[in-house]
C-alpha positions in Angstrom: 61.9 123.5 -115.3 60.3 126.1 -112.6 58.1 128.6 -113.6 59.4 132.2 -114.1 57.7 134.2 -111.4 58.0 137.5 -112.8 56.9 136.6 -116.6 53.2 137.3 -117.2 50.8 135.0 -117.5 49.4 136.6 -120.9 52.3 134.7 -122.6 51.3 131.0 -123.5 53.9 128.3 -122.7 56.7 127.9 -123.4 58.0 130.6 -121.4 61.4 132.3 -122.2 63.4 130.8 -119.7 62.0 127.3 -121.7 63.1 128.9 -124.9 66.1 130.0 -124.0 67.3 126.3 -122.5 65.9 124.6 -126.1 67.8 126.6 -128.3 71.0 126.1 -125.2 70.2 122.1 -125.4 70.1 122.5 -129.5 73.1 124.1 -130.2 74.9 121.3 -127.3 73.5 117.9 -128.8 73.0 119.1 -132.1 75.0 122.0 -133.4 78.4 122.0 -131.2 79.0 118.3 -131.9 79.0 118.7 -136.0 81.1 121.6 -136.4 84.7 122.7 -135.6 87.4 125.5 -135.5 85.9 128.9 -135.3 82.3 128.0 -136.0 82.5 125.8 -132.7 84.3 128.5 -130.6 81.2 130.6 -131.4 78.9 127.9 -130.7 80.3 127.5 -127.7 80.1 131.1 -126.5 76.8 131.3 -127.7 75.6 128.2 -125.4 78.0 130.0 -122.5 75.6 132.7 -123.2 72.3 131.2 -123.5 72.8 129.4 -119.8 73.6 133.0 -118.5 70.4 134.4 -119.2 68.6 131.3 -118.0 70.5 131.4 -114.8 69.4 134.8 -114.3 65.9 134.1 -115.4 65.9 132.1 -112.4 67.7 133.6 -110.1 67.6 137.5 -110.9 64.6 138.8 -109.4 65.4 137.3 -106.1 69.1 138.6 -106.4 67.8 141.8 -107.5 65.4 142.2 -104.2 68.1 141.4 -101.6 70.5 143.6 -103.7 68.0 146.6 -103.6 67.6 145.4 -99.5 71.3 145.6 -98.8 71.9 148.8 -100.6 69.0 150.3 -98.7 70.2 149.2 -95.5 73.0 151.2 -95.6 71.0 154.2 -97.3 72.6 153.9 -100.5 70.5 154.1 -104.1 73.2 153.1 -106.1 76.3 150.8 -105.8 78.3 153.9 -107.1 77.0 155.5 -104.1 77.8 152.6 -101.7 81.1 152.5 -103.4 82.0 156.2 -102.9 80.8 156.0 -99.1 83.4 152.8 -98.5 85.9 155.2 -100.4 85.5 157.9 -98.2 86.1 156.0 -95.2 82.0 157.0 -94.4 80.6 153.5 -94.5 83.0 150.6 -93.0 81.9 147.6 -90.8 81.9 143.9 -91.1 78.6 143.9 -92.5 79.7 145.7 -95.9 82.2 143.4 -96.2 80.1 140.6 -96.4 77.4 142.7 -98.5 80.1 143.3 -101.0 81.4 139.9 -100.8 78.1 138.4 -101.5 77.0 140.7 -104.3 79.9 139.5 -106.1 78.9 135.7 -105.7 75.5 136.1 -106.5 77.4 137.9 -109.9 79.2 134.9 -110.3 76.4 132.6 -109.9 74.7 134.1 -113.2 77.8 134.9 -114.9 79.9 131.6 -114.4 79.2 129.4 -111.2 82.3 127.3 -111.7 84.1 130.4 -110.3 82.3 129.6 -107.1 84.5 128.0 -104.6 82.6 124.7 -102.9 80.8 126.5 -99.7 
C-alpha cells in the first residue's frame, strides 16, 4: 500500500487509507462470508463504501489538482459556473468536451471503476 501524500506525518502508522482497507478486507474474508439476507446486503454496501474512500485516498488529491487546473483554464471557480457558461452557449470547443468527459471518468474511477469502459 502507497503512502498517502497529503496525510501528515504527526499520525503514527497505520495511516487511514491502511485503516480503511483492514476494516474493507475484514468485513470481505470475515464478516460477508458468515452472514446472509439483509445483514449481508448491508455488509456489502458497507465494503462498496469502504473501497470508495480508499480509492479516493489515493487518487483524490491528484484528481482534485487537475480538476482545479481545468476549471481555471477556462476561468471558471466553480463547475456551476463552467456549467452555466456551456449553457449559455459562452464556452464551447472540443477541449470542454473532453474536460467534461474526463471529469466524469475520474468520478467514476472513485465511485465505481467497473463503469469504466476498457481504454
Amino acid at each position: 500500500m502507497e503512502k498517502v501524500p497529503h496525510v501528515s506525518e504527526l499520525h503514527d502508522p497505520p495511516t487511514a487509507q491502511q485503516l480503511v482497507e483492514s476494516v474493507r478486507e475484514w468485513l470481505e474474508t470475515d464478516v460477508f462470508p458468515q452472514v446472509e439476507g439483509r445483514l449481508q446486503f448491508h455488509t456489502r454496501v458497507a465494503m462498496n463504501v469502504l473501497a470508495m474512500v480508499e480509492r479516493e485516498l489515493e487518487l483524490g488529491i491528484e484528481q482534485n489538482e487537475h480538476y482545479a487546473a481545468g476549471l481555471a483554464a477556462f476561468q471558471c471557480n466553480s463547475e456551476a459556473e463552467l456549467a452555466e457558461k456551456i449553457r449559455t452557449g459562452s464556452l464551447s470547443s472540443q477541449e470542454v468536451e473532453e474536460f467534461v468527459l474526463n471529469s466524469v471518468k475520474e468520478k467514476l474511477r472513485v465511485a465505481n471503476p467497473k463503469y469504466l469502459r476498457d481504454e
